[in-house]
C-alpha positions as MATLAB code, in Angstrom:
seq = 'XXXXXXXXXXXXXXXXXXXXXXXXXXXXXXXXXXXXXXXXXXXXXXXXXXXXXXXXXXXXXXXXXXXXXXXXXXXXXXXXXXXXXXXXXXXXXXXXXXXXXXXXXXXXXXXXXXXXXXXXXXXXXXXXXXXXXXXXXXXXXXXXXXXXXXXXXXXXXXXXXXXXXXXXXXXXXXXXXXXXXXXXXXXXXXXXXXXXXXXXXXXXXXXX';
ca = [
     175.631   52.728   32.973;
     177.769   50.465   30.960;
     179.509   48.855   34.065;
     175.903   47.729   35.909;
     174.321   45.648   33.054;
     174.847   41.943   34.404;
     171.327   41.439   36.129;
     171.085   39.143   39.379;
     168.653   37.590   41.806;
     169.657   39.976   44.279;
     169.419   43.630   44.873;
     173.124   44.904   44.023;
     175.210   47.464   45.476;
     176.620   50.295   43.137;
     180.356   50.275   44.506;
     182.969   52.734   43.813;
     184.216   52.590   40.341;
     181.335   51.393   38.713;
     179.321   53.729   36.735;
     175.587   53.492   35.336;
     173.794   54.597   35.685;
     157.995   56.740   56.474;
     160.915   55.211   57.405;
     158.658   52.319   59.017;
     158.444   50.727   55.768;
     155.009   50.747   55.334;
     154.746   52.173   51.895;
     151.827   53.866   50.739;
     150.859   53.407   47.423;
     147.892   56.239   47.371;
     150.583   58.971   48.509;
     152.139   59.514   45.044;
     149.212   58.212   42.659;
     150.215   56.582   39.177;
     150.317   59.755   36.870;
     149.915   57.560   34.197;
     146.566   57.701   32.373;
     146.268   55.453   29.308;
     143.686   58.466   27.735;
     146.824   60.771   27.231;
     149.238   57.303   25.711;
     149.318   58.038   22.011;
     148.202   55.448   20.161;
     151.055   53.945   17.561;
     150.598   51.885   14.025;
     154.685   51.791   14.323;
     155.449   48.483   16.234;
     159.426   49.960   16.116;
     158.784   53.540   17.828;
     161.272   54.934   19.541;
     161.354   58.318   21.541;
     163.794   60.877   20.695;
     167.656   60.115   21.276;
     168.047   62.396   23.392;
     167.236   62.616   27.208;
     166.246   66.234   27.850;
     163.711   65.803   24.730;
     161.634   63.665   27.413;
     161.390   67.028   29.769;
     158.190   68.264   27.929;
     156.366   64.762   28.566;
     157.751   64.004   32.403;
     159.140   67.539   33.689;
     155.927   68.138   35.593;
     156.014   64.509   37.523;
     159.263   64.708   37.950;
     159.288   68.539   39.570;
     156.301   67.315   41.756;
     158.940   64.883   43.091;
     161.318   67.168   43.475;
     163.640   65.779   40.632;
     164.627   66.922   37.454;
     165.721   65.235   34.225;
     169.646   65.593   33.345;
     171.153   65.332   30.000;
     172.750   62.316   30.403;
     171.348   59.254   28.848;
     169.281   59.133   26.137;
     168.920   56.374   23.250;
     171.462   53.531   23.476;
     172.064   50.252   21.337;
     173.090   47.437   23.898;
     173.640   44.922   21.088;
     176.284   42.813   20.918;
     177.523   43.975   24.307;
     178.041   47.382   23.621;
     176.744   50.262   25.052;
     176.772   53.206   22.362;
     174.475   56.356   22.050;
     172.120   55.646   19.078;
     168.763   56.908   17.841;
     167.854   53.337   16.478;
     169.023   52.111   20.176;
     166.379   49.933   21.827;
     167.343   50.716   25.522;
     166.266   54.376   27.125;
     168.661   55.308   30.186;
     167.444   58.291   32.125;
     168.828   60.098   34.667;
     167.211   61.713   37.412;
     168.709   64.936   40.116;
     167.167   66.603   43.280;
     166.162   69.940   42.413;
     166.921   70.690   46.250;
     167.797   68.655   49.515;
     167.110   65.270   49.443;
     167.333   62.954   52.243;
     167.716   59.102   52.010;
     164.265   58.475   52.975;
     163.281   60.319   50.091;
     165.425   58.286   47.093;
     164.766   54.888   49.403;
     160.953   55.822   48.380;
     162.081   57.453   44.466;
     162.648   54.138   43.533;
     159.070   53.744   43.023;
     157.954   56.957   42.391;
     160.140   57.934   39.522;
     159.976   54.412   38.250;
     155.923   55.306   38.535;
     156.601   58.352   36.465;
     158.334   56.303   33.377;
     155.695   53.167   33.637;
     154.163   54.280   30.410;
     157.886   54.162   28.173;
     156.774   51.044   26.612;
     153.225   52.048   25.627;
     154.454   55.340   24.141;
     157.247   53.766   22.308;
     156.740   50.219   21.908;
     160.219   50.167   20.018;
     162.141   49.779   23.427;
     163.015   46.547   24.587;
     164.515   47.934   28.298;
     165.128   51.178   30.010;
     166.683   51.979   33.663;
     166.528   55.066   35.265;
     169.034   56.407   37.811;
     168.434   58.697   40.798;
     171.763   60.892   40.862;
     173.349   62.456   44.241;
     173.336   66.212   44.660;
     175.948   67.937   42.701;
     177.426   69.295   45.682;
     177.890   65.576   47.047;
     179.266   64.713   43.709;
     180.631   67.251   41.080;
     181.646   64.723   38.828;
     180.533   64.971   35.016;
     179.092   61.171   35.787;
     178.724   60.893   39.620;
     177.422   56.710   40.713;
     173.684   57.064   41.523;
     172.571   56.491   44.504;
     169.444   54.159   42.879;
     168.811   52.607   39.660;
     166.214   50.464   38.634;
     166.063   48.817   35.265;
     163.070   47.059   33.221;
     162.208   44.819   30.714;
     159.495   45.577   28.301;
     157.918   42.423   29.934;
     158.656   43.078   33.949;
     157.529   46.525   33.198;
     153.991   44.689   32.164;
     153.879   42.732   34.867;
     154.013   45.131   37.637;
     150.568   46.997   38.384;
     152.209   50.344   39.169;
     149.275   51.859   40.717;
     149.880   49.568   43.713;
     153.246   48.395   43.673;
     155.151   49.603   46.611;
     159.149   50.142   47.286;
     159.433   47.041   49.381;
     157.629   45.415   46.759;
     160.032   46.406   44.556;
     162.838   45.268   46.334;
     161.117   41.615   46.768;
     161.436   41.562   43.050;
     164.424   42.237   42.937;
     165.657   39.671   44.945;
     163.177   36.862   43.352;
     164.241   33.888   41.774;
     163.838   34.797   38.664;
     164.515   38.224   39.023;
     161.259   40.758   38.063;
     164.000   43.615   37.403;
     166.953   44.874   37.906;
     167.450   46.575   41.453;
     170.779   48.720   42.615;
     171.304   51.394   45.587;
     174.111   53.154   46.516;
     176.457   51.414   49.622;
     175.312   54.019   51.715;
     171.588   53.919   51.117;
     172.270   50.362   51.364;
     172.949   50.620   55.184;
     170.531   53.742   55.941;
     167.935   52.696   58.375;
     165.303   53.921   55.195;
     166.457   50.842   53.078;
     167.286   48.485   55.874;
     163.295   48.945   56.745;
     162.184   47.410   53.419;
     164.916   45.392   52.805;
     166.287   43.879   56.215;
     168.401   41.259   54.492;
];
């Protein structure tokens, strides 16, 4: 997701060439509960934890939220050190970049509301590793829509340790999201495909 790092006040399109990573609108929070439960968040002594380097080593923890969503974890992504502008797998890297596929059809309704729900799903990265500083996570087209070895996302949301915190997932809806988004300061990081962009899905939580 090298190219989509510059954060703005606005929600921002992911254009051609760039790689990463109810259709009223009325979102309801209680239809995809938080699965996080703090019982089942390890506790750490290690203020510099970080999870393993590699993506797919994540399946065992989120493979069973993700599945109920329909998605499954790819093998892109992983660890990666951000610092000094780079963008480099690492196992000491303090940014987590996930990547997320539809295990069948998926219609636009569905990854307009995915931007909550899988961002629901990875809430707890911080409090299991408290190492990270950011992650993002990127909802990937079907491979028959997009064969290539890194297809552009059709979402991707990306957090700071601290907008992460600030965000009570267990209400927080897509529009909400969105608003966030497009704050001044930004609360995160926001980016959706040019065609979800103009789907009637998107346009219902985000009119502007």
């Amino acid at each position: 997701m090298p190219g989509l790092l510059a954060r703005s006040a606005c929600t921002l399109l992911l254009a051609a060439g760039v790689a990463a990573c109810g259709d009223d609108g009325d979102d309801d929070a209680s239809l995809v509960p938080s699965t996080i439960d703090p019982a089942e968040v390890p506790a750490t002594a290690d203020p510099e934890e970080l999870p393993p380097p590699g993506a797919l080593d994540l399946e065992p923890i989120y493979g069973e939220a993700l599945a109920d969503l329909g998605l499954v974890l790819t093998d892109r992504g992983g660890l990666i050190d951000r610092s000094a502008g780079g963008y480099e797998p690492s196992p000491t890297g303090a940014h987590l970049a996930l990547y997320v596929e539809p295990i069948g059809e998926r219609t636009p309704a569905e990854y307009v509301e995915g931007i909550r729900t899988v961002a629901v799903v990875f809430a707890d990265v911080f409090d299991r590793w408290p190492g990270l500083e950011t992650y993002d996570v990127c909802q990937e087209p079907l491979p028959e829509d997009d064969d290539r070895d890194e297809p552009l996302p059709v979402t991707q949301i990306e957090l700071t340790k601290a907008e992460n915190a600030a965000i009570d997932w267990a209400t927080v809806t897509a529009a909400d999201l969105v608003r966030l988004a497009q704050a001044e300061p930004p609360g995160l990081a926001l980016r959706v495909s040019r065609a979800l962009d103009q789907d009637p899905s998107y346009l219902a939580i985000d009119p502007d």
